[in-house]
C-alpha positions as CSV (number, residue, x, y, z in Angstrom):
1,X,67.8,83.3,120.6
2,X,65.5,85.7,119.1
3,X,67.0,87.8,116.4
4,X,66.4,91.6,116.9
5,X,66.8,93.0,113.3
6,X,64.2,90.6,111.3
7,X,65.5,92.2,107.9
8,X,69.2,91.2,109.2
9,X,70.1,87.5,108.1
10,X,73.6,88.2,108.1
11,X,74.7,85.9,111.4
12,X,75.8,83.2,113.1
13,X,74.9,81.1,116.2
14,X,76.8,79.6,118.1
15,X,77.5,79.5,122.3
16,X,81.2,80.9,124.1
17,X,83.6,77.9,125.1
18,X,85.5,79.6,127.3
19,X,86.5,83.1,128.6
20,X,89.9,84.2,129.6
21,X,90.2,87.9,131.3
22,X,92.2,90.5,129.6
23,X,93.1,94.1,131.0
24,X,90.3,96.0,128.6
25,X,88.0,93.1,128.7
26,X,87.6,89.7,127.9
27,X,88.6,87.2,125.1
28,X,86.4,84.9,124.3
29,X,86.8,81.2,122.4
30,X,83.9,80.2,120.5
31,X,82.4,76.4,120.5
32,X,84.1,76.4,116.8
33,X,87.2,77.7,117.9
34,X,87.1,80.7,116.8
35,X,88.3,83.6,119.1
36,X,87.0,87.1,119.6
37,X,87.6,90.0,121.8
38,X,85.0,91.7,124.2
39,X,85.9,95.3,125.2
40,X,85.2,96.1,129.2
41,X,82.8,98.2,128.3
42,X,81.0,95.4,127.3
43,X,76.9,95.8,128.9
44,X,77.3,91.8,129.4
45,X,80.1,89.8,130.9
46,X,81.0,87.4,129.0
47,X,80.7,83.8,130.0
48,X,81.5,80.1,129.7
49,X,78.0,78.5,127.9
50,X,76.6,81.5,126.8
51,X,74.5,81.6,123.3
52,X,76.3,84.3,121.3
53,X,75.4,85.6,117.6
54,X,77.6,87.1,115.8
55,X,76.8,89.5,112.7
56,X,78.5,90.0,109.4
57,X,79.6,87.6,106.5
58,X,80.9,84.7,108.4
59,X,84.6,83.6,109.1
60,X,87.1,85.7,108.4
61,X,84.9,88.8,107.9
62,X,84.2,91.7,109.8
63,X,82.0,91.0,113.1
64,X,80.0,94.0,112.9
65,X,77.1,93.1,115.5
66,X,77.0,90.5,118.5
67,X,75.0,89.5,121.1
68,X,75.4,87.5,124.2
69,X,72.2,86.1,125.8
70,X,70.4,87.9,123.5
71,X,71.7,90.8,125.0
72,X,72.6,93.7,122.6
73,X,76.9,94.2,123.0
74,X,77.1,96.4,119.6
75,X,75.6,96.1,116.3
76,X,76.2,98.0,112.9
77,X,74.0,97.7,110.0
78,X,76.5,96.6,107.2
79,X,76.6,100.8,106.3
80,X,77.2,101.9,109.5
81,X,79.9,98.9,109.3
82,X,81.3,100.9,106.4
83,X,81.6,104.5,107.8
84,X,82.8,103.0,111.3
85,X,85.8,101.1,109.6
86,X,86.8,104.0,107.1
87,X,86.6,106.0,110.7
88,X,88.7,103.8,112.2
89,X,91.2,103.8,109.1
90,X,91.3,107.2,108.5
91,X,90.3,109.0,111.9
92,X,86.6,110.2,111.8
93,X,87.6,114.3,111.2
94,X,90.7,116.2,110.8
95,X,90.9,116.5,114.9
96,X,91.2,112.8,115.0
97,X,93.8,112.5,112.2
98,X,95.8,115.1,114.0
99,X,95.5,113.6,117.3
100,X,97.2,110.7,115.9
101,X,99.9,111.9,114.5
102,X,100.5,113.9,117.8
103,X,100.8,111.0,119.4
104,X,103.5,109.2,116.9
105,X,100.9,106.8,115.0
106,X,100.7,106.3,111.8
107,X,98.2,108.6,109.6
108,X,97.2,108.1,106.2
109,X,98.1,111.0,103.8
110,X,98.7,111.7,99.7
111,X,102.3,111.3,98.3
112,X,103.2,115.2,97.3
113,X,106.8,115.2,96.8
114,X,108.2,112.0,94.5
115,X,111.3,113.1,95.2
116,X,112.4,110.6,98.1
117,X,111.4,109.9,101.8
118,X,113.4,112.8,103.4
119,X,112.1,115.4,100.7
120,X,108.5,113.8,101.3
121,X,108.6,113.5,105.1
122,X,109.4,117.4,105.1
123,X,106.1,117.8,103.1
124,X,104.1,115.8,105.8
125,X,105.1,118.0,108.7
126,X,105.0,120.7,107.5
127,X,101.1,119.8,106.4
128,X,100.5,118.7,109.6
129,X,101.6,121.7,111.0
130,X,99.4,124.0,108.8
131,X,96.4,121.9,109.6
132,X,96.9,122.5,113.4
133,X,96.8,125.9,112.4
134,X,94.2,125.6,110.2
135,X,92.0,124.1,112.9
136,X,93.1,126.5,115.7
137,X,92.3,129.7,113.9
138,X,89.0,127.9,111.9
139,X,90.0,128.7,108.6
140,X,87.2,129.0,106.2
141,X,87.9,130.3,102.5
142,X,84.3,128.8,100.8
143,X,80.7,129.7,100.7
144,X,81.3,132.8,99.0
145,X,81.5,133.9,95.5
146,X,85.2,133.2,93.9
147,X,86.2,136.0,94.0
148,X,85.7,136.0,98.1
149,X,86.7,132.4,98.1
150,X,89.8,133.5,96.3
151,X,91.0,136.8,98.6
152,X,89.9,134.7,101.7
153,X,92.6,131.7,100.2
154,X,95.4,134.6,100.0
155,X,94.9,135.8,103.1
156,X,94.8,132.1,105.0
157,X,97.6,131.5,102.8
158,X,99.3,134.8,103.7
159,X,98.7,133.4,107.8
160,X,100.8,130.3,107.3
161,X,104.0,132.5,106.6
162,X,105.2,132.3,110.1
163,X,104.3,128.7,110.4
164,X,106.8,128.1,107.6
165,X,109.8,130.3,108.9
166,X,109.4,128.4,112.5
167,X,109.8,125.0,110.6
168,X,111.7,126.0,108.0
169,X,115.0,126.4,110.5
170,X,114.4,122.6,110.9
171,X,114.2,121.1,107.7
172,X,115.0,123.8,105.0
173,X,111.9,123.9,102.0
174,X,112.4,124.8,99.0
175,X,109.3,127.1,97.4
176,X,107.3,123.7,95.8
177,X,107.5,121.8,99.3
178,X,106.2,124.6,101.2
179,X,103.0,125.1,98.0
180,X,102.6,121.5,98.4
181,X,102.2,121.2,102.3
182,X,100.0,123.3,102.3
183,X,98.1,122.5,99.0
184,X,97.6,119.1,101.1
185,X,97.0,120.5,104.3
186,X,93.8,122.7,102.7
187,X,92.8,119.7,101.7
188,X,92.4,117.5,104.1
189,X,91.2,120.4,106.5
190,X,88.3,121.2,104.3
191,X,87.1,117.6,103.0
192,X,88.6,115.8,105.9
193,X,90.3,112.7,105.5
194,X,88.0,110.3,104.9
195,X,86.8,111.7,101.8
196,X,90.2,113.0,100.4
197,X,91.9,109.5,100.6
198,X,88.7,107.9,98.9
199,X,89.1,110.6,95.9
200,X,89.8,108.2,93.1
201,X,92.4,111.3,91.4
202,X,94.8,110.6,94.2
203,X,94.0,107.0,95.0
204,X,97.3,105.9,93.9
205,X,99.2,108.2,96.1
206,X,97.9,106.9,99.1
207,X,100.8,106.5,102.0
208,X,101.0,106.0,105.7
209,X,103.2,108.5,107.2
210,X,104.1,109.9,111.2
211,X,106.0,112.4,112.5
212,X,108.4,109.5,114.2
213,X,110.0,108.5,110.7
214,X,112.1,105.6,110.7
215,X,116.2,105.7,110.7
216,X,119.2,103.8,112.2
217,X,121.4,105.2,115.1
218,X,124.1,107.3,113.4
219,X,126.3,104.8,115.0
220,X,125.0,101.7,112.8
């Protein structure tokens, strides 16, 4: 097998064992026994015998290129490896990390409250609203002078008002929950993410959070 990306030494050879169909592709046992999984939208099937090559820092590391026959399937360079996994982790933009905790996943987020999971989980919602309204209306309050940059953060502040009175019937803020929700959600509208949960002043704050937060039935 000829390897495609000469300055790339990074891989292993070896051929597929056998292949058992899955709904969204294919997994795949390797002639050491090692398993992997082959999405459908794979450009080659998969097969019993085939050479494969697999790139990245061996067992138990990421497999961040492979190729079938010789046949490109994906490849990253180990930077594009990098950015695709922090993607992956974090949701490439703000869309994305909203998306996900529309749909009940988990997101990752910075700890605001201290003050217990119920006074924190108010926090988180209430920043998740602002962002959707942050992204709806494309709030922008840089690229000016400060002083613009300052009267532009009043009045995008001054638009969240209603967005608070809605929610507020719901979970009752005080005045610091409602300045840190949306502290956070100015945050992670404007840097995105990515690069807010890789700041190394918040770092330790780091959680996981979603909209569906655990509990018991009251009748437990």
């Amino acid at each position: 097998m000829s390897n495609n990306f000469p300055n790339d030494d990074n891989f292993e050879d070896t051929t597929i064992a056998a292949v058992k169909p899955e709904a969204n592709g294919w997994s795949i046992e390797r002639a050491d026994g090692w398993s992997f999984y082959v999405l459908k939208d794979s450009p080659v099937e998969p097969k019993e015998g085939m050479a494969a090559r697999f790139y990245g820092k061996g067992i138990g590391s990421v497999v961040r290129g492979m190729f079938l026959d010789g046949h490109k399937v994906f490849y990253r360079t180990e930077e594009e490896q990098k950015d695709h996994s922090a993607n992956e982790l974090y949701g490439k933009d703000i869309a994305e990390w909203l998306a996900r905790w529309d749909k009940g996943r988990s997101v990752w987020s910075i700890s605001m409250g201290g003050l217990g999971p119920g006074y924190e989980q108010a926090i988180q919602v209430l920043a998740a609203e602002v962002v959707r309204h942050f992204v709806a209306t494309g709030a922008n309050w840089w690229g000016g002078t400060e002083e613009e940059n300052n009267a532009a953060w009043r009045a995008v502040r001054k638009s969240c008002d209603d967005i608070v009175t809605r929610i507020d019937k719901h979970m009752g803020f005080s005045g610091a929950q409602v300045g840190a929700a949306i502290q956070l959600a100015g945050h992670l509208y404007r840097k995105g993410p990515r690069a807010c949960m890789e700041d190394e002043a918040v770092k330790d704050r780091n959680i996981q959070v979603s909209k569906g937060m655990p509990s018991l039935p009251v009748e437990w």
